[in-house]
C-alpha positions as MATLAB code, in Angstrom:
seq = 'XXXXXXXXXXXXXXXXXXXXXXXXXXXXXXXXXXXXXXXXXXXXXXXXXXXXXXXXXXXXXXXXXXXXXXXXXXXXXXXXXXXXXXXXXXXXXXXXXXXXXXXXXXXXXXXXXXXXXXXXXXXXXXXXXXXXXXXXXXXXXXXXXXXXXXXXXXXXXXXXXXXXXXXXXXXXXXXXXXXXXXXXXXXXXXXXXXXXXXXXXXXXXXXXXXXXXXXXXXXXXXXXXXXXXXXXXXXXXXXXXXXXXXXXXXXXXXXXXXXXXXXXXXXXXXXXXXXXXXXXXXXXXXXXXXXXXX';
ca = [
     244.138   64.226 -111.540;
     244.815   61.650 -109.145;
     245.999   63.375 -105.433;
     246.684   60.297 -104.818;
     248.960   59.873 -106.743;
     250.805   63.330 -106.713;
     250.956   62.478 -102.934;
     253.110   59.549 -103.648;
     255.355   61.676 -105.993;
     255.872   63.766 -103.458;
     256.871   61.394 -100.925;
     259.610   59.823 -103.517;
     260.766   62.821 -104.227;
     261.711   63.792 -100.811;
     262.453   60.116  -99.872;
     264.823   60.210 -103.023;
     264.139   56.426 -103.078;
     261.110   54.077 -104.386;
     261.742   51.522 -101.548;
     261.828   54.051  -98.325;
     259.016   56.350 -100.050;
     256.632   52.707 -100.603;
     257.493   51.895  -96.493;
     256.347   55.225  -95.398;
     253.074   54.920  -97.639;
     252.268   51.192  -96.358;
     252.030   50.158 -100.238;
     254.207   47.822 -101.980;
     257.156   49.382 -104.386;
     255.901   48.158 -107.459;
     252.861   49.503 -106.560;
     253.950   52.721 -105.970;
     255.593   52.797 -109.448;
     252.874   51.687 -110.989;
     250.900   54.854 -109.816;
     253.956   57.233 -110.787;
     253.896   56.098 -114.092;
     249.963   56.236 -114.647;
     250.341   60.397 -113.109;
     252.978   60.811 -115.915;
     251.030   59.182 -118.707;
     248.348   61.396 -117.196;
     250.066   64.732 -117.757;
     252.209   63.577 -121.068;
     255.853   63.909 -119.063;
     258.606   62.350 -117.669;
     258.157   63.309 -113.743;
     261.460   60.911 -112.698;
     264.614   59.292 -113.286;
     264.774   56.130 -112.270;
     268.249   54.321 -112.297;
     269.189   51.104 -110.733;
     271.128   53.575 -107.480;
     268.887   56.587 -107.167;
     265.817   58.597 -108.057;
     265.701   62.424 -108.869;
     263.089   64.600 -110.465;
     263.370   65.754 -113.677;
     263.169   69.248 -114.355;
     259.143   69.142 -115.690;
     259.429   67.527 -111.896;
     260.909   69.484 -110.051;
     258.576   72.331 -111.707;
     255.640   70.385 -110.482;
     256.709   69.137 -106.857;
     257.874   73.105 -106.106;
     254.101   73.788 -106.989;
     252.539   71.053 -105.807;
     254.118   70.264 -102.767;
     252.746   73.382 -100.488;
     249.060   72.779 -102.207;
     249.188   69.358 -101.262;
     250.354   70.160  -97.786;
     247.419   73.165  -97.378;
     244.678   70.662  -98.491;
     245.814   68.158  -95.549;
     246.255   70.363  -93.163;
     242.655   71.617  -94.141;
     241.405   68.617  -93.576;
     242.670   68.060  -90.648;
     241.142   71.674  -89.483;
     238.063   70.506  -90.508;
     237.667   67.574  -88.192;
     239.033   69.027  -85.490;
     239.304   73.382  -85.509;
     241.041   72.869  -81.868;
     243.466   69.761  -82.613;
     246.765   70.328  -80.921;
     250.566   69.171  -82.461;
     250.405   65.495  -81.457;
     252.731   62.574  -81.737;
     256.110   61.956  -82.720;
     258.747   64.971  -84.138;
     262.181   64.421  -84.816;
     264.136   67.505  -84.795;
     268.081   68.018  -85.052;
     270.028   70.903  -83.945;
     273.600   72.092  -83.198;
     275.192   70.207  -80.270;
     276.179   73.675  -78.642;
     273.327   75.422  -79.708;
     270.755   72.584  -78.454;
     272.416   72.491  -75.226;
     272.567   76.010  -73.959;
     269.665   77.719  -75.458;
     267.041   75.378  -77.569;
     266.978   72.618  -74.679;
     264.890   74.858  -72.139;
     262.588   75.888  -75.258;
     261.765   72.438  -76.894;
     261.512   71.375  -72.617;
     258.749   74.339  -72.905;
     257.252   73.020  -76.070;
     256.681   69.438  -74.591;
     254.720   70.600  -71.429;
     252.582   73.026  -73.274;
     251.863   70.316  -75.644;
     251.576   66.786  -73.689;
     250.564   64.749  -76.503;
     253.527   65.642  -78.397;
     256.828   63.178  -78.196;
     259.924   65.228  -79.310;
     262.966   63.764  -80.470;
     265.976   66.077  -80.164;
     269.351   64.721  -82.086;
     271.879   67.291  -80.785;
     274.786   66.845  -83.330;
     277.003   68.874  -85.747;
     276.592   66.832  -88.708;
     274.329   67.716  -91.369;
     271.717   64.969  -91.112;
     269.752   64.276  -94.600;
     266.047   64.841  -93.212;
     264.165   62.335  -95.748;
     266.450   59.381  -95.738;
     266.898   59.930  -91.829;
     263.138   60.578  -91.027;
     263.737   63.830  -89.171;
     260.812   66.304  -89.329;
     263.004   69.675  -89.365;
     266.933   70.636  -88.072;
     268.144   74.084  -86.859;
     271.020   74.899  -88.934;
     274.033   77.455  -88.292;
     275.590   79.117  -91.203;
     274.645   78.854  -94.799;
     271.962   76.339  -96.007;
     272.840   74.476  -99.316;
     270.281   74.811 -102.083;
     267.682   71.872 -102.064;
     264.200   70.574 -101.473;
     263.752   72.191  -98.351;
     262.056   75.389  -97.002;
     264.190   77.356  -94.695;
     262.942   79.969  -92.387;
     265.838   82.153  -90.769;
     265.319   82.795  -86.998;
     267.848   84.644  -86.384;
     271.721   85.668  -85.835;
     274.197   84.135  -83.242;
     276.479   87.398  -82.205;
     280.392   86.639  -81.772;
     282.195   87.905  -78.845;
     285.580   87.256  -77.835;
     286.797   87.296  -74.249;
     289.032   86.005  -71.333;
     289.315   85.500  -68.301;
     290.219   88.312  -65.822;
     293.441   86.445  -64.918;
     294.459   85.953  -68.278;
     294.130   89.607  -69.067;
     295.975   91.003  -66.047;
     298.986   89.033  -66.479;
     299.153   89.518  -70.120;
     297.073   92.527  -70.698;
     293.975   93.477  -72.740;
     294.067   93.646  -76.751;
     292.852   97.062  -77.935;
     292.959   95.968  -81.858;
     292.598   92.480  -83.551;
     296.241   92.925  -84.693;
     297.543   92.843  -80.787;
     295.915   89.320  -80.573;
     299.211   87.938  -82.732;
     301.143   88.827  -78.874;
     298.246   86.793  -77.269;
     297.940   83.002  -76.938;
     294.392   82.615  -78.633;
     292.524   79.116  -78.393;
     291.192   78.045  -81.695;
     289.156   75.374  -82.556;
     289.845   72.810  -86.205;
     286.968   72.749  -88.255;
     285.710   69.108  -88.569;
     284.652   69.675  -92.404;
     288.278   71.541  -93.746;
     290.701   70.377  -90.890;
     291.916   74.016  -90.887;
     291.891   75.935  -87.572;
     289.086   78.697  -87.506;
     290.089   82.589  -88.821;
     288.396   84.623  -86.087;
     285.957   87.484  -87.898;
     285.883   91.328  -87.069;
     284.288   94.323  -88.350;
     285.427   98.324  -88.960;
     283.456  100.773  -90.639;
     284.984   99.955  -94.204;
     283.673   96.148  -93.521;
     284.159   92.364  -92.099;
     287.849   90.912  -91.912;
     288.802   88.003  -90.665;
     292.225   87.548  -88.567;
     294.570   84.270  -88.228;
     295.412   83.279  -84.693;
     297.627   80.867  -82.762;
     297.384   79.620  -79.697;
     299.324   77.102  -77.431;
     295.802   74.872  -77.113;
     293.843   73.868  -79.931;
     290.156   71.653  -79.688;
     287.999   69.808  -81.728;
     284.669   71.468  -80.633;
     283.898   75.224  -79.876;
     283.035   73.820  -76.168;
     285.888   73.276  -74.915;
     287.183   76.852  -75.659;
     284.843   78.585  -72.988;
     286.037   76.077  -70.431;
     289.731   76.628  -70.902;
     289.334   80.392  -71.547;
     287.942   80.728  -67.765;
     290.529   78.810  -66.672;
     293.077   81.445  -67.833;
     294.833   79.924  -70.359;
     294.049   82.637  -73.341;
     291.691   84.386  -75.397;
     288.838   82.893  -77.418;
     286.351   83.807  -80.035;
     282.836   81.927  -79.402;
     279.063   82.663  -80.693;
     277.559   84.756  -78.052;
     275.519   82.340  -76.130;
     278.165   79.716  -75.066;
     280.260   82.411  -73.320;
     276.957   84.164  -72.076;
     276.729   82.449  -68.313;
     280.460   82.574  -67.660;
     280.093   86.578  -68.842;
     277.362   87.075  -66.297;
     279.182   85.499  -63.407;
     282.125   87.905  -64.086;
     284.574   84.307  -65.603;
     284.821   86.213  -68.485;
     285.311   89.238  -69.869;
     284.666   91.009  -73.831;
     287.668   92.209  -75.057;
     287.651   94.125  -78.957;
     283.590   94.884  -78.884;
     284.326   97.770  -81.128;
     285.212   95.397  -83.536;
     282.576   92.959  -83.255;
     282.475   90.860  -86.616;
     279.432   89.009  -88.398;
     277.591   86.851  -86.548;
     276.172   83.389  -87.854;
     272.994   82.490  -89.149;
     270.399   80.290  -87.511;
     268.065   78.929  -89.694;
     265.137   76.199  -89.634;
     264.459   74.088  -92.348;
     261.838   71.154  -92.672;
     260.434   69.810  -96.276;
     257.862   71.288  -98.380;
     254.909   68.547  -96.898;
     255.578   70.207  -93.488;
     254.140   73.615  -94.209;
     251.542   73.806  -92.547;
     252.326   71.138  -90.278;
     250.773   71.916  -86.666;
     254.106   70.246  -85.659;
     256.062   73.355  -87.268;
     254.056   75.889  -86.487;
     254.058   75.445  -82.572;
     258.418   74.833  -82.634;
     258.711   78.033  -84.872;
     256.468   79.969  -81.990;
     258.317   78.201  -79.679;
     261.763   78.924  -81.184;
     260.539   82.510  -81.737;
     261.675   83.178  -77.634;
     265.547   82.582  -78.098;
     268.307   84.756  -77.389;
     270.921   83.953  -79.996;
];
């Protein structure tokens, strides 16, 4: 069998696309489809389908990219052991994260990652848009939340904890909630969800399980940011993950309110393609990543 060849599968398949799979290969498109079709000839089935607008695996494809893929991956990165047993992550890495979550606590660590590795050059895209990695050339993302189904390995690295607080001034003048119900007497900052449009249900736990609880509030924002910033101001009570409100806590701007009731916290997750495996790249931002406080 050609590895060649199964290389190049690989790379449409994650590209989703003949023409961005044939620039990242240096080879011309026809060329590449050439060598496609000789690999399915090869094995007696239809690896793709090819339509004038896209190109997805079929299912003896996907079958054989899932199995494929990480071989492929371990043979490369063997090779690359083999020349050099003490090579070091080198050259460019694209990497997206969270804009809140890039800011407060992966900053410092990726800052880490680039002087313990000088020949490195990462590329941090701090946004809260799901970025497509193939089509967009990014070598992994951190993700929050759930990660949809797909062509991607995702390694979970840990939970963001939810806390919800005010400011000291808020709570003397208006007092301190003792049960998620008393927040309905409280003016409680919420934030609209860019993806529904609907404000953001703040979760809480008891023994018989997770509930969430509608709140108003006289301010509303656009991004979970803002929330810290006008809850140590005074003007209500917010729900945040744990490490936006974490500095503002220390200082004494903020204080936890309902911790017996603390609800589920959110999932952080990293996800790169199958071809990065075993990439050097991964391996040093995973140990690097490995040092957070969520």
């Amino acid at each position: 069998m050609d590895l060649n060849a199964v290389k190049m599968l690989i790379r449409v398949a994650e590209a989703r696309s003949f023409t961005l799979a044939a620039a990242s290969l240096q080879m011309t498109q026809p060329g590449l489809s050439r060598a496609i079709s000789r690999l399915e000839a090869e094995l007696g089935v239809r690896l793709l389908h090819r339509t004038t607008r896209s190109v997805g695996l079929t299912p003896d494809g996907q079958f054989f990219y899932e199995r494929c893929a990480p071989l492929l991956a371990e043979l490369e990165q063997a090779e690359k052991l083999l020349v050099d047993r003490r090579c070091a992550p080198s050259g460019p890495f694209k990497l997206s994260m969270p804009a809140g979550l890039g800011r407060v606590v992966l900053l410092p660590l990726i800052a880490r990652l680039a002087e313990q590795h000088p020949a490195l050059r990462i590329e941090s895209v701090m946004t809260d848009r799901m970025v497509d990695l193939s089509e967009e050339g990014f070598d992994a993302a951190v993700r929050m939340g759930p990660v949809p189904e797909g062509r991607i390995v995702v390694r979970t690295l840990g939970m963001a904890r939810r806390v919800t607080v005010a400011a000291p001034s808020y709570l003397a003048a208006h007092g301190t909630p003792a049960q998620p119900e008393d927040l309905a007497r409280h003016n409680c900052l919420t934030v609209r969800c860019a993806r529904t449009g609907r404000l953001e249900d703040w979760l809480f736990a008891r023994a018989d399980g997770a509930f969430s609880v509608p709140v108003e509030g006289k301010l509303t924002f656009d991004a979970p940011d803002a929330l810290v910033d006008a809850a140590v101001l005074g003007h209500g009570v917010v729900q945040v993950l744990a490490f936006m409100a974490r500095d503002a806590i220390a200082a004494g701007r903020l204080v936890p309110v309902l911790e017996a009731f603390e609800g589920p916290g959110r999932q952080v997750s990293l996800v790169y393609p199958p071809s990065r495996q075993c990439s050097l790249k991964i391996g040093a931002l995973v140990e690097a990543l490995a040092q957070a406080e969520w």
